[in-house]
PDB file of N, CA, C, O and CB in Angstrom:
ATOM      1  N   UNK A   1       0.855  -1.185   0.000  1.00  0.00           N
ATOM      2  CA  UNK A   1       0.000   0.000   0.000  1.00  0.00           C
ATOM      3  C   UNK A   1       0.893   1.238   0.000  1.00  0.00           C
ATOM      4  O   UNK A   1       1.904   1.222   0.703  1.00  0.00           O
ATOM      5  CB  UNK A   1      -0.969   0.004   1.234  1.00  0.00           C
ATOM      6  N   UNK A   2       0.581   2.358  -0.771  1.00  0.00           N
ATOM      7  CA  UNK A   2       0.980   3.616  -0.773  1.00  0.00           C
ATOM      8  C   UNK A   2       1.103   4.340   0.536  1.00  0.00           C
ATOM      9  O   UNK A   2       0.037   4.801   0.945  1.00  0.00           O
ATOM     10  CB  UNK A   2       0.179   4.242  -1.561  1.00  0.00           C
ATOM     11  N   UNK A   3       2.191   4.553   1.311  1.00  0.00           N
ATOM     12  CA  UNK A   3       1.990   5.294   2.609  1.00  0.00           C
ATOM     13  C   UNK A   3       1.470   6.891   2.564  1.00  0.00           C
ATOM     14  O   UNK A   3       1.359   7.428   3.666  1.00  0.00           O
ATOM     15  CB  UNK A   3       3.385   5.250   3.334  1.00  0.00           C
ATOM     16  N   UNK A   4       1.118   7.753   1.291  1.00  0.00           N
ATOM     17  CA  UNK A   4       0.098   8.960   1.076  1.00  0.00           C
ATOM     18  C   UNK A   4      -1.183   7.822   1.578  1.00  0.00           C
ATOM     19  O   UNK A   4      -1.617   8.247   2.649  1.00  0.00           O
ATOM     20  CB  UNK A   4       0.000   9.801  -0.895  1.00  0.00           C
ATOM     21  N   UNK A   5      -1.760   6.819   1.260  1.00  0.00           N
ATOM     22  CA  UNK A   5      -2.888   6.491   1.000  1.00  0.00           C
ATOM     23  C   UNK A   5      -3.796   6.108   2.136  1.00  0.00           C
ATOM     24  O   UNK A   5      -4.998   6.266   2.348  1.00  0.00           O
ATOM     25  CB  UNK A   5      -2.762   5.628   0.161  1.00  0.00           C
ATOM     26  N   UNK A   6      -2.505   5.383   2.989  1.00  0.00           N
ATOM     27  CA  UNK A   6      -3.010   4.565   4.700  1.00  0.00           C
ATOM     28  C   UNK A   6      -4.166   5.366   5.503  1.00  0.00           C
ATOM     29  O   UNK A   6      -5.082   4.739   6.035  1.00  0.00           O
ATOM     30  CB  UNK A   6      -1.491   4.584   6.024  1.00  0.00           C
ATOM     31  N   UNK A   7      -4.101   6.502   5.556  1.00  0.00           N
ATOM     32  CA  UNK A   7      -5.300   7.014   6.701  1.00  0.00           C
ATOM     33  C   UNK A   7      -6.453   8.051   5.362  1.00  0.00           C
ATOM     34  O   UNK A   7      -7.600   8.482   5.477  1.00  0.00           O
ATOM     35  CB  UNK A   7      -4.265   8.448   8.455  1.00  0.00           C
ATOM     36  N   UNK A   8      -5.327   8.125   4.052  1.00  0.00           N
ATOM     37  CA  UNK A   8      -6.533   9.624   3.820  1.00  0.00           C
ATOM     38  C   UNK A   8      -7.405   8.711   2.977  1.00  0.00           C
ATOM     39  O   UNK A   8      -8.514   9.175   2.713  1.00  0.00           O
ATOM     40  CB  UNK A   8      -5.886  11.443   2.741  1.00  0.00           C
ATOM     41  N   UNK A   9      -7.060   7.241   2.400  1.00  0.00           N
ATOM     42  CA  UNK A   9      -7.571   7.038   1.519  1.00  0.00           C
ATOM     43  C   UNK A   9      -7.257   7.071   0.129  1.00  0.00           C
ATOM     44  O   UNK A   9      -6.320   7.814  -0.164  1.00  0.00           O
ATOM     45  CB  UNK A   9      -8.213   7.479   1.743  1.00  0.00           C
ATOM     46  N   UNK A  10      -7.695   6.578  -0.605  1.00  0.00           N
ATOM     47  CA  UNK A  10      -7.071   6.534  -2.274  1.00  0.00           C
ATOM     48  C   UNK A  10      -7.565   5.620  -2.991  1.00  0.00           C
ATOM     49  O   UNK A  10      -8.055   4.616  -2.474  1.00  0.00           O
ATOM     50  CB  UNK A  10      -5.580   6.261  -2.490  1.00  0.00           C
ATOM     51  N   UNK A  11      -7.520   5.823  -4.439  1.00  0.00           N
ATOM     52  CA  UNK A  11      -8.194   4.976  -5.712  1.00  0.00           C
ATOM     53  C   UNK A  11      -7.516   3.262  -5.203  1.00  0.00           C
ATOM     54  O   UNK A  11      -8.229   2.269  -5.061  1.00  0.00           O
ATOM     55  CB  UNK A  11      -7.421   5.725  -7.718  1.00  0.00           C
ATOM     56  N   UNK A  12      -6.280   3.293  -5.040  1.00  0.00           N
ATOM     57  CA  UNK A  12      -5.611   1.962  -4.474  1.00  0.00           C
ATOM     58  C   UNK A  12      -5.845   1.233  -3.379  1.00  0.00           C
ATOM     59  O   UNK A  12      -5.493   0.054  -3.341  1.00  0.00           O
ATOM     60  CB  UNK A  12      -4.495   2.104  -4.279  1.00  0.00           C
ATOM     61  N   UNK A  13      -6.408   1.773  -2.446  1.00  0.00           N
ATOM     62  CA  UNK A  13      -6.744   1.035  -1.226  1.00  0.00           C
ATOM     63  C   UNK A  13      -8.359   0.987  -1.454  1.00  0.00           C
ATOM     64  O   UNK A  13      -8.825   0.098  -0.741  1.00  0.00           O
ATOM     65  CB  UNK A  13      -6.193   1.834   0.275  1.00  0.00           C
ATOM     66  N   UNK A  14      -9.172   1.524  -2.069  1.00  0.00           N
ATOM     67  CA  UNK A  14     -10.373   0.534  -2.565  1.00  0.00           C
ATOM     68  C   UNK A  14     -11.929   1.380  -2.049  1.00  0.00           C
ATOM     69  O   UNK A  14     -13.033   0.877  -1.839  1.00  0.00           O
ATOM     70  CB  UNK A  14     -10.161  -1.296  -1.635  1.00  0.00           C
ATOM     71  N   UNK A  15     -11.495   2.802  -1.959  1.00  0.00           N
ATOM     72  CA  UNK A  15     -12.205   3.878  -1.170  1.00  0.00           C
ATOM     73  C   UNK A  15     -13.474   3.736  -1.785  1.00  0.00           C
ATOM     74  O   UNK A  15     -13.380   3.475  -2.984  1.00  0.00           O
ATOM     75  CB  UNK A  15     -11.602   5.403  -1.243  1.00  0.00           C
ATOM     76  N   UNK A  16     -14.969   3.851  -1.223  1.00  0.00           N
ATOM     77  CA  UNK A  16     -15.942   4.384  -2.169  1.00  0.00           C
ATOM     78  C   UNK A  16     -16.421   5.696  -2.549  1.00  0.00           C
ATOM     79  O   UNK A  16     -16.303   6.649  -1.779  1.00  0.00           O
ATOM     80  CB  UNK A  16     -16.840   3.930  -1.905  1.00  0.00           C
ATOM     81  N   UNK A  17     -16.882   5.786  -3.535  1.00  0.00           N
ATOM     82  CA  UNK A  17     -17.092   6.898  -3.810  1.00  0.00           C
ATOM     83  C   UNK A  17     -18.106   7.491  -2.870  1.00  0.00           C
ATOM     84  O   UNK A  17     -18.753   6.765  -2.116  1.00  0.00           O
ATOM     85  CB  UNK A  17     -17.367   6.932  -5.060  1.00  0.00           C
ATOM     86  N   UNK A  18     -18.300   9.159  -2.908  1.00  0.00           N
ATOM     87  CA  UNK A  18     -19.088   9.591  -2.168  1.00  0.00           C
ATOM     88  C   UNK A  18     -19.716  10.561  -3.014  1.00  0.00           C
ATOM     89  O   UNK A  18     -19.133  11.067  -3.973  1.00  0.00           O
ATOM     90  CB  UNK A  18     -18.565   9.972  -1.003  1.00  0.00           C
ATOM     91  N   UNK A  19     -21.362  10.939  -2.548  1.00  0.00           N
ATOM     92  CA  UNK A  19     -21.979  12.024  -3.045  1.00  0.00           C
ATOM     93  C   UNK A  19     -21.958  13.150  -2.499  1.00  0.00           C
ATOM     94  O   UNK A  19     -22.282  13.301  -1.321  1.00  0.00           O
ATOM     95  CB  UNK A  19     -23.012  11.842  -3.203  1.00  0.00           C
ATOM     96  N   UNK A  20     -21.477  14.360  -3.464  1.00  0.00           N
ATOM     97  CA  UNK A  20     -21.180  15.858  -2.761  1.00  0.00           C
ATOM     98  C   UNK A  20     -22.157  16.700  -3.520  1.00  0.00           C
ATOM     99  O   UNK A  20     -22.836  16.286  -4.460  1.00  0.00           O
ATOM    100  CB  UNK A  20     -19.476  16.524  -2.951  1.00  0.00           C
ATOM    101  N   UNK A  21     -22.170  17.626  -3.151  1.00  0.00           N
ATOM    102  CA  UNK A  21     -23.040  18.874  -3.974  1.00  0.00           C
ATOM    103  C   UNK A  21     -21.998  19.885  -4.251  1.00  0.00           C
ATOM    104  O   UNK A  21     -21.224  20.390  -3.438  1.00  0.00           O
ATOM    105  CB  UNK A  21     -24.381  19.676  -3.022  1.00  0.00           C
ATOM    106  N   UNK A  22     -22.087  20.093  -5.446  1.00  0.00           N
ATOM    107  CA  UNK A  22     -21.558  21.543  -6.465  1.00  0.00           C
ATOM    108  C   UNK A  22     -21.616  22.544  -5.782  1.00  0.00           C
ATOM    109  O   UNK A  22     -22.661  23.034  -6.211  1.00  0.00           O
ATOM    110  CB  UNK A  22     -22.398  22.002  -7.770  1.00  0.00           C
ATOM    111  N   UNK A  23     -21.040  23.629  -4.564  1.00  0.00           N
ATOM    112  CA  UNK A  23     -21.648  24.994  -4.623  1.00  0.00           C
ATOM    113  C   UNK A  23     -20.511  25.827  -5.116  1.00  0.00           C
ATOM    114  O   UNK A  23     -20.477  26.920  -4.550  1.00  0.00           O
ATOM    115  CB  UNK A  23     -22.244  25.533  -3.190  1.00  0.00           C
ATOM    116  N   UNK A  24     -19.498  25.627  -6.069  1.00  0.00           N
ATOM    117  CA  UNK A  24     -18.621  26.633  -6.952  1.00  0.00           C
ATOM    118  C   UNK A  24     -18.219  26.130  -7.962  1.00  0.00           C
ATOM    119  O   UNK A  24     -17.615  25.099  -7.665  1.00  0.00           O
ATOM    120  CB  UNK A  24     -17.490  27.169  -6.415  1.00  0.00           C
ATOM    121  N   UNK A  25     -18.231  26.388  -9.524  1.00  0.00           N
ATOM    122  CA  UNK A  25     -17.119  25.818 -10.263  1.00  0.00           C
ATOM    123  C   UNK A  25     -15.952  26.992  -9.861  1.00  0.00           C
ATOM    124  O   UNK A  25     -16.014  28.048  -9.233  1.00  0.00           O
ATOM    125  CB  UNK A  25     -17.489  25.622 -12.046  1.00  0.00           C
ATOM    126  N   UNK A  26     -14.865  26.264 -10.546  1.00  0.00           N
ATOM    127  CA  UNK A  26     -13.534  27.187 -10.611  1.00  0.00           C
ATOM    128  C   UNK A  26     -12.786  26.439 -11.588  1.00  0.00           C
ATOM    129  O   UNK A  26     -12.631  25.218 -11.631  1.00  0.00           O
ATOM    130  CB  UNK A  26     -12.629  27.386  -9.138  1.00  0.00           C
ATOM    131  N   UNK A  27     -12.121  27.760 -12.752  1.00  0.00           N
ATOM    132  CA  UNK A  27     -11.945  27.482 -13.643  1.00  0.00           C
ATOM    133  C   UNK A  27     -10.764  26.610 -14.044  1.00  0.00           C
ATOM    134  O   UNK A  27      -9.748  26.658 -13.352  1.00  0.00           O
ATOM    135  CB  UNK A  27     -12.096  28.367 -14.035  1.00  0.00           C
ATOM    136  N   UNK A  28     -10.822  25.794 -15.140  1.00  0.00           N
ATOM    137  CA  UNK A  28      -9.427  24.875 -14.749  1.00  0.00           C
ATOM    138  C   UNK A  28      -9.713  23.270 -14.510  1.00  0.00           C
ATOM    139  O   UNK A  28      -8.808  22.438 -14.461  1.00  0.00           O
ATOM    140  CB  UNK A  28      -8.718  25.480 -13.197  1.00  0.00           C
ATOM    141  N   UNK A  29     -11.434  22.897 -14.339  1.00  0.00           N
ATOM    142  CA  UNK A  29     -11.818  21.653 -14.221  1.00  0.00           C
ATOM    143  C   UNK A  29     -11.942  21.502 -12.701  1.00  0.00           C
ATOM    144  O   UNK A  29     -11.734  20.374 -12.252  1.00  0.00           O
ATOM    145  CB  UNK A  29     -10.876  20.696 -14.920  1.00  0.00           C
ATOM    146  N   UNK A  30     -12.238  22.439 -11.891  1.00  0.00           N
ATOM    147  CA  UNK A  30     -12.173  22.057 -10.009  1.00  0.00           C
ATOM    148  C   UNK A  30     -13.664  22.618 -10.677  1.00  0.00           C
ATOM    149  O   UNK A  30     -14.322  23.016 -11.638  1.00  0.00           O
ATOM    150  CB  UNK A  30     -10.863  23.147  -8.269  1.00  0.00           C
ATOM    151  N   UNK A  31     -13.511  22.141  -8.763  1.00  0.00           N
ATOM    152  CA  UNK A  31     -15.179  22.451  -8.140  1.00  0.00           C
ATOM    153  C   UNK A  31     -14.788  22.333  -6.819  1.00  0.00           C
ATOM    154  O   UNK A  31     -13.983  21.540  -6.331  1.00  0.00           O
ATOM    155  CB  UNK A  31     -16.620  21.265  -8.545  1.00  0.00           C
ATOM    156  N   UNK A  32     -15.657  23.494  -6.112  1.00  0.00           N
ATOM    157  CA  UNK A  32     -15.729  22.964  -4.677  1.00  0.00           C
ATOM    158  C   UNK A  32     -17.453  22.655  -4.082  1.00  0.00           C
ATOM    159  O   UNK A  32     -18.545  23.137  -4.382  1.00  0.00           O
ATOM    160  CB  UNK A  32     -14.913  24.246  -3.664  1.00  0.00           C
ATOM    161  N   UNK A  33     -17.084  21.812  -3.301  1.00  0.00           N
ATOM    162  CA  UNK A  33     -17.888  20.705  -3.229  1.00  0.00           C
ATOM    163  C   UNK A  33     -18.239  20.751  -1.632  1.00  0.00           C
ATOM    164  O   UNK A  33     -17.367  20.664  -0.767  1.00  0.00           O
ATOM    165  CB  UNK A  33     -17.122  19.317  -3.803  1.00  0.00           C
ATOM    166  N   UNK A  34     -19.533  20.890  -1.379  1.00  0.00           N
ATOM    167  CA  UNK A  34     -20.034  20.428  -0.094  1.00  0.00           C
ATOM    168  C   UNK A  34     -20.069  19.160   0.663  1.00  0.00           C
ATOM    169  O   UNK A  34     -20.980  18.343   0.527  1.00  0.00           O
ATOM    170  CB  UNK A  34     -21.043  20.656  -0.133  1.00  0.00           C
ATOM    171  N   UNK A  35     -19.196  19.027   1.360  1.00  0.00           N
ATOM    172  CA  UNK A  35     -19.093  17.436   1.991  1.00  0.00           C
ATOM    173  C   UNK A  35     -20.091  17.190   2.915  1.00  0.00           C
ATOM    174  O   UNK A  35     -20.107  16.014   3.279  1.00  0.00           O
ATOM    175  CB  UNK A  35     -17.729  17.088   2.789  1.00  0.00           C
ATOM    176  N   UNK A  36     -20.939  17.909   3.424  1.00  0.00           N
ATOM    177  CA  UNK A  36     -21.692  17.980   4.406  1.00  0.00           C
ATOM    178  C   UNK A  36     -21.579  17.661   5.676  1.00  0.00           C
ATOM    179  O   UNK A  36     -22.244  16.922   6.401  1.00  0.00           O
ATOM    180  CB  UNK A  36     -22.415  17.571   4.141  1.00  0.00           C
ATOM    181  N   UNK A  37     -20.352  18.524   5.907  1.00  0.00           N
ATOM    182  CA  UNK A  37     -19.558  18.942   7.143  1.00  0.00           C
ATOM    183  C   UNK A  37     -19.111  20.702   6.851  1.00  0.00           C
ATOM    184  O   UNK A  37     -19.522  21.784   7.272  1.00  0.00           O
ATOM    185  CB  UNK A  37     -18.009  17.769   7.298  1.00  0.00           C
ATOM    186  N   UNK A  38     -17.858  20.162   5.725  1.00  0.00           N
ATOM    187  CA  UNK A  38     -17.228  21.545   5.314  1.00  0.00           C
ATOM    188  C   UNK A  38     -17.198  21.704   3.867  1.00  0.00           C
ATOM    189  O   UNK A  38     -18.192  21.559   3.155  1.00  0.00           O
ATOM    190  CB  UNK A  38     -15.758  21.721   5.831  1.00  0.00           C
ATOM    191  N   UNK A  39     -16.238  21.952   3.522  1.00  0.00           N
ATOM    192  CA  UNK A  39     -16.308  22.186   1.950  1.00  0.00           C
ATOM    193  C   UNK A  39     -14.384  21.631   1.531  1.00  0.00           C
ATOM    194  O   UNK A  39     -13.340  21.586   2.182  1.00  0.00           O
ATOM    195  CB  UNK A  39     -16.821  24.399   1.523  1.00  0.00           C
ATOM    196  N   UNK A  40     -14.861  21.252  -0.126  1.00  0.00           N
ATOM    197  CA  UNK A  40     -13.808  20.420  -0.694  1.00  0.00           C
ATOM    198  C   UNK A  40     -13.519  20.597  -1.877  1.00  0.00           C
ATOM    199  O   UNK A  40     -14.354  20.316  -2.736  1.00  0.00           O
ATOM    200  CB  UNK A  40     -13.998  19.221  -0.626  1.00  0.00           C
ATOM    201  N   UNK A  41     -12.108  21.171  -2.272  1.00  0.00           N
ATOM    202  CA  UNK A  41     -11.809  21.365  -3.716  1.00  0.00           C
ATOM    203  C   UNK A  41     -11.631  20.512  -4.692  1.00  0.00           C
ATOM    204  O   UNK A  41     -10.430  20.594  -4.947  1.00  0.00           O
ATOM    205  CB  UNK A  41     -10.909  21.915  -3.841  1.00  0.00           C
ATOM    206  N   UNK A  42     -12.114  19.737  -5.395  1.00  0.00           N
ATOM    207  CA  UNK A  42     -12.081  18.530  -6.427  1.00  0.00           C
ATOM    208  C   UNK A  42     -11.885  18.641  -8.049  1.00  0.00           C
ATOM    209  O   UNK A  42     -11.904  19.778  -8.520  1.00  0.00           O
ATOM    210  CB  UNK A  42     -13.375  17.870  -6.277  1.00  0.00           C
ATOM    211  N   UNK A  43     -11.729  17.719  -8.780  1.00  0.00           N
ATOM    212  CA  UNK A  43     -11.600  17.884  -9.554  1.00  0.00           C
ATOM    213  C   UNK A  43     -12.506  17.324 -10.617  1.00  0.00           C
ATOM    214  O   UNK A  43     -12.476  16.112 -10.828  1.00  0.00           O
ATOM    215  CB  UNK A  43     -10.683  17.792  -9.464  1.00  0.00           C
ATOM    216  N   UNK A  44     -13.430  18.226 -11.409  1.00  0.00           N
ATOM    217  CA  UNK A  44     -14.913  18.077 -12.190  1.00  0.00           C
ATOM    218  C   UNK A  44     -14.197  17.288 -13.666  1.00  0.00           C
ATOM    219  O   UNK A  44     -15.053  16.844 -14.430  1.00  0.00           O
ATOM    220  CB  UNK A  44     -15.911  20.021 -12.580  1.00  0.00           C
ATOM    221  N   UNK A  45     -12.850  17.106 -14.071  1.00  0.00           N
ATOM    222  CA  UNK A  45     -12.785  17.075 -15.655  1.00  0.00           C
ATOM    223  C   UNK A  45     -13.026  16.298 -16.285  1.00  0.00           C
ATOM    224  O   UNK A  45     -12.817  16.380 -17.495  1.00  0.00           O
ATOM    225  CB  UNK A  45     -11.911  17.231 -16.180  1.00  0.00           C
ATOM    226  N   UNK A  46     -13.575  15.205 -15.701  1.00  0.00           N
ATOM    227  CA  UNK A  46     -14.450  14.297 -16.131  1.00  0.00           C
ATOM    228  C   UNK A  46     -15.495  13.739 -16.223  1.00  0.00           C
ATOM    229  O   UNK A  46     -15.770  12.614 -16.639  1.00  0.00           O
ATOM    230  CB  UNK A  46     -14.290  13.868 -16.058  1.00  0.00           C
ATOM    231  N   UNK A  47     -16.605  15.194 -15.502  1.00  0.00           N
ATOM    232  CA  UNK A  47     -17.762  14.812 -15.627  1.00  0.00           C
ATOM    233  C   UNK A  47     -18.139  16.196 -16.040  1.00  0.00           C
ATOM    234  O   UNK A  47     -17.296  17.062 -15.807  1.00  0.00           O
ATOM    235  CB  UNK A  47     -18.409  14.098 -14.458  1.00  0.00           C
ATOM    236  N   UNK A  48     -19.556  16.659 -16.765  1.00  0.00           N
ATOM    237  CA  UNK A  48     -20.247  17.560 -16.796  1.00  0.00           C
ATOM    238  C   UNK A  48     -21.046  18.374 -15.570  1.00  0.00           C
ATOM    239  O   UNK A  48     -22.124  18.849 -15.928  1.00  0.00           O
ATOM    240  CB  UNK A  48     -20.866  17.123 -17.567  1.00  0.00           C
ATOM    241  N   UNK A  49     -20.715  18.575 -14.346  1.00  0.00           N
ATOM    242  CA  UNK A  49     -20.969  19.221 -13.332  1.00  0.00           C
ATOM    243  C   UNK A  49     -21.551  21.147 -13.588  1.00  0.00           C
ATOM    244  O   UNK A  49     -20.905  22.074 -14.077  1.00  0.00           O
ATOM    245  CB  UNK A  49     -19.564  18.928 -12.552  1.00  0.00           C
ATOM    246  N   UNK A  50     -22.505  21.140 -13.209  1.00  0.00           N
ATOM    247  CA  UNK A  50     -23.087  22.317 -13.258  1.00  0.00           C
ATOM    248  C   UNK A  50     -23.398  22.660 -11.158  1.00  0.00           C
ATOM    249  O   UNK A  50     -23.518  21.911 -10.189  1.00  0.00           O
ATOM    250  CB  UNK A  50     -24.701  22.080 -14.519  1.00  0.00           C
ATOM    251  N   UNK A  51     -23.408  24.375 -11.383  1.00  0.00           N
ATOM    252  CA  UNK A  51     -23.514  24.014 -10.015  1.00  0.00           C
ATOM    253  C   UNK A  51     -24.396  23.589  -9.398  1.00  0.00           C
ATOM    254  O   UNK A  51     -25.329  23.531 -10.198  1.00  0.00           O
ATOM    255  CB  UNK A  51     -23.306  24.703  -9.412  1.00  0.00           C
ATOM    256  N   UNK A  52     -24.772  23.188  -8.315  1.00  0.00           N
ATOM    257  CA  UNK A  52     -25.720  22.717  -7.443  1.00  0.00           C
ATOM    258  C   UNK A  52     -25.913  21.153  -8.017  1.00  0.00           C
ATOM    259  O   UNK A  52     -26.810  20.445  -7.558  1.00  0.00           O
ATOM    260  CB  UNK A  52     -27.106  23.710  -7.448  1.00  0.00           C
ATOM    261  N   UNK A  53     -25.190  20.770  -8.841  1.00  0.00           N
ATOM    262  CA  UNK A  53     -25.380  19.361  -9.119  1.00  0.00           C
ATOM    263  C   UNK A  53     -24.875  18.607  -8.189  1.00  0.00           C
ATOM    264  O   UNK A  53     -23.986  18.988  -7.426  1.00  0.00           O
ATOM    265  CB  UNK A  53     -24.875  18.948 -10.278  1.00  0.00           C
ATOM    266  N   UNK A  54     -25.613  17.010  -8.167  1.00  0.00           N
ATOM    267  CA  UNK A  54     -24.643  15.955  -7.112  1.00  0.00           C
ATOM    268  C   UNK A  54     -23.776  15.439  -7.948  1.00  0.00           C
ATOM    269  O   UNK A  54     -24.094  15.246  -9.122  1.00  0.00           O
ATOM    270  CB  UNK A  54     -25.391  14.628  -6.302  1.00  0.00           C
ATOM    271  N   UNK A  55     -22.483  15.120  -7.448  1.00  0.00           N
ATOM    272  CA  UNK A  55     -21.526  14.173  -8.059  1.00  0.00           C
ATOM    273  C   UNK A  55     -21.333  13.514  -7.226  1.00  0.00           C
ATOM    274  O   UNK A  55     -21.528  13.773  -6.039  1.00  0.00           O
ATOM    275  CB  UNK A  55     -20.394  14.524  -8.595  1.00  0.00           C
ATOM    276  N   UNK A  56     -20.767  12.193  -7.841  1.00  0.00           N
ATOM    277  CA  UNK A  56     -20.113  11.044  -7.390  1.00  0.00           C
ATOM    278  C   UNK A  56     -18.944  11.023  -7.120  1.00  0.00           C
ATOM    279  O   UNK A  56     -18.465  10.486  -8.119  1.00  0.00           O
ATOM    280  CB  UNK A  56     -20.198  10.198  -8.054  1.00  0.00           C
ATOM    281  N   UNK A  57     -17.750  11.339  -6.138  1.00  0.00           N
ATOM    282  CA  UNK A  57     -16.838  11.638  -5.463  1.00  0.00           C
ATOM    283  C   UNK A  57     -15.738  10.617  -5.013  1.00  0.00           C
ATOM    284  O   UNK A  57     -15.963  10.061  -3.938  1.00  0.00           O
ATOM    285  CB  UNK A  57     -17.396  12.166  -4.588  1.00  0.00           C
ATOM    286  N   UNK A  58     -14.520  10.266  -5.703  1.00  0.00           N
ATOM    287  CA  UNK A  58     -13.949   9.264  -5.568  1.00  0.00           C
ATOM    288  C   UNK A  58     -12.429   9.657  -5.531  1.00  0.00           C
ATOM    289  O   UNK A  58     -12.046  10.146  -6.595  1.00  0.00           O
ATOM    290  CB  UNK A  58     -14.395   8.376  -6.529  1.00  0.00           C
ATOM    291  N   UNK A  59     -11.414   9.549  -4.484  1.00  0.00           N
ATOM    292  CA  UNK A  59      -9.939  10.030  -4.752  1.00  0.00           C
ATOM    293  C   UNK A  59     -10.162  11.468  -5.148  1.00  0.00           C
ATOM    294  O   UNK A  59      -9.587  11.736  -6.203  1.00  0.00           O
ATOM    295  CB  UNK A  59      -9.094   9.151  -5.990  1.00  0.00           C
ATOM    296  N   UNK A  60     -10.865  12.528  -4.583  1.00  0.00           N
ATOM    297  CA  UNK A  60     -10.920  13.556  -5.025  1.00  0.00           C
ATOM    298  C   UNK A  60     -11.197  14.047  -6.660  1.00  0.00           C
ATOM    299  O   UNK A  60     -10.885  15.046  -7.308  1.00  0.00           O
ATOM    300  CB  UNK A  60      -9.950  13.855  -4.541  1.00  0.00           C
ATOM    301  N   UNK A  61     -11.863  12.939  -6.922  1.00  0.00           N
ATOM    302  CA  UNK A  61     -12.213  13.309  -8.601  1.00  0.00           C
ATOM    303  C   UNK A  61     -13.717  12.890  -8.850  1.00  0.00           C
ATOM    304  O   UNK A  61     -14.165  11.934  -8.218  1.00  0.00           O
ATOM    305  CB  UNK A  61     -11.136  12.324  -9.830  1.00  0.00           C
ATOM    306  N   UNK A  62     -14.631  13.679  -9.887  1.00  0.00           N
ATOM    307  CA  UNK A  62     -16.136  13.804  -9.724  1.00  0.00           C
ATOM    308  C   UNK A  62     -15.979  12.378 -11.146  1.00  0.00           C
ATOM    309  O   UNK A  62     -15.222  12.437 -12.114  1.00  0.00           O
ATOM    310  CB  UNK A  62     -17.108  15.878 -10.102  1.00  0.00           C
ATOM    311  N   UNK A  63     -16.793  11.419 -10.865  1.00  0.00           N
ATOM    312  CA  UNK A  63     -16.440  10.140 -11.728  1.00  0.00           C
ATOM    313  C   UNK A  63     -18.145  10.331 -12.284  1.00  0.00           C
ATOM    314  O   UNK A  63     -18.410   9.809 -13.367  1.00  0.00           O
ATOM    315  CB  UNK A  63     -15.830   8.338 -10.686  1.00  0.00           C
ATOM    316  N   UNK A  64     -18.920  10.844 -11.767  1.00  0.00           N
ATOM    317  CA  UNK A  64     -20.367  10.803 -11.877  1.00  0.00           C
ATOM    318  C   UNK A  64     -21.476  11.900 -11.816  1.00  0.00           C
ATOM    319  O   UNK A  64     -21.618  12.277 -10.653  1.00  0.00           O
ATOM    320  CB  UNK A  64     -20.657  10.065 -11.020  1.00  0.00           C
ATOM    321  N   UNK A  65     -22.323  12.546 -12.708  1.00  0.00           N
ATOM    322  CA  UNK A  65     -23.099  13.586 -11.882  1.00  0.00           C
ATOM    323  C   UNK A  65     -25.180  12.575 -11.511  1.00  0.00           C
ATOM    324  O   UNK A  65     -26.242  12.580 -12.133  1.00  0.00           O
ATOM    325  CB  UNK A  65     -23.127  15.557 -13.332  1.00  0.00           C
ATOM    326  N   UNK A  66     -24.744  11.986 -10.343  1.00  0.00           N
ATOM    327  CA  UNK A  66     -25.921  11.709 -10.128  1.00  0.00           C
ATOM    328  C   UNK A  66     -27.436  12.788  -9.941  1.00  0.00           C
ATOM    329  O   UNK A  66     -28.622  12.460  -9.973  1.00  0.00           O
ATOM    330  CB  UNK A  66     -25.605  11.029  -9.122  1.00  0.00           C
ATOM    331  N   UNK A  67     -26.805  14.130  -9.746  1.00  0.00           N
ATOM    332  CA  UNK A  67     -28.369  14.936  -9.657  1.00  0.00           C
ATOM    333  C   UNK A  67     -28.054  16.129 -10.312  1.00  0.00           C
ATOM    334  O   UNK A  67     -27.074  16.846 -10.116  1.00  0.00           O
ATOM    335  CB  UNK A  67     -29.058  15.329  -8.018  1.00  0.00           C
ATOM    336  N   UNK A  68     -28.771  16.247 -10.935  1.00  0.00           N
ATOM    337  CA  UNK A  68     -28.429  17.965 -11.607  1.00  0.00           C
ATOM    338  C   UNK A  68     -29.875  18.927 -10.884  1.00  0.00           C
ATOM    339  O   UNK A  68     -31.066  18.626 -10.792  1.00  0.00           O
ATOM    340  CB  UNK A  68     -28.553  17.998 -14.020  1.00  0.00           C
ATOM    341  N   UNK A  69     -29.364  19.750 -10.603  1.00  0.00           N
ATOM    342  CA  UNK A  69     -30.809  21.108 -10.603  1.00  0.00           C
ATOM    343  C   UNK A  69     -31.585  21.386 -11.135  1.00  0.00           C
ATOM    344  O   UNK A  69     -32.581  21.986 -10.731  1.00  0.00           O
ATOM    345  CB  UNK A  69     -30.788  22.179 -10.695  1.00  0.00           C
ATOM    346  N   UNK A  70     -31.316  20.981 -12.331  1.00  0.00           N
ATOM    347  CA  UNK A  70     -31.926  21.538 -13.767  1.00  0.00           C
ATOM    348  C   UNK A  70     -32.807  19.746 -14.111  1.00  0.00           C
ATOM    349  O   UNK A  70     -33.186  19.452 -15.245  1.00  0.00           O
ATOM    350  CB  UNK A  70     -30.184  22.207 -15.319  1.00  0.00           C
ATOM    351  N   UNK A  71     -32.960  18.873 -13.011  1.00  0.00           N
ATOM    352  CA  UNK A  71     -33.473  18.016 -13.700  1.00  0.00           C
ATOM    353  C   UNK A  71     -34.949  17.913 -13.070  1.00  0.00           C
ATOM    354  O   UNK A  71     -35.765  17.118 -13.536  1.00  0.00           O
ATOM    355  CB  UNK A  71     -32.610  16.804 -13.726  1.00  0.00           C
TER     356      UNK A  71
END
């Protein structure tokens, strides 16, 4: 195992994804993201994320947009 990975987590040790909410894009492919605690800078460039959308949250990267606003 990756010793970055042991406590924070990572694509390699087998993390699941989590659902966050959109409340910023920022330009460049981030987003920050409501964890529903605090807030989290991620990275959108592989999904179509609009704000207030849910994504699917994995190793700090949006793999999914399960809810959009607009739906």
């Amino acid at each position: 195992m990756n010793d970055q990975c042991h406590d924070a987590g990572c694509v390699t040790c087998s993390d699941e994804a989590v659902p966050m909410r959109v409340v910023r894009l920022i330009p460049g492919g981030l987003a920050v993201v409501d964890t529903g605690g605090s807030t989290e800078e991620i990275s959108v460039a592989l999904v179509d994320a609009t704000l207030g959308a849910t994504v699917l949250v994995h190793a700090g990267e949006a793999i999914a947009v399960i809810g959009d606003p607009g739906d």
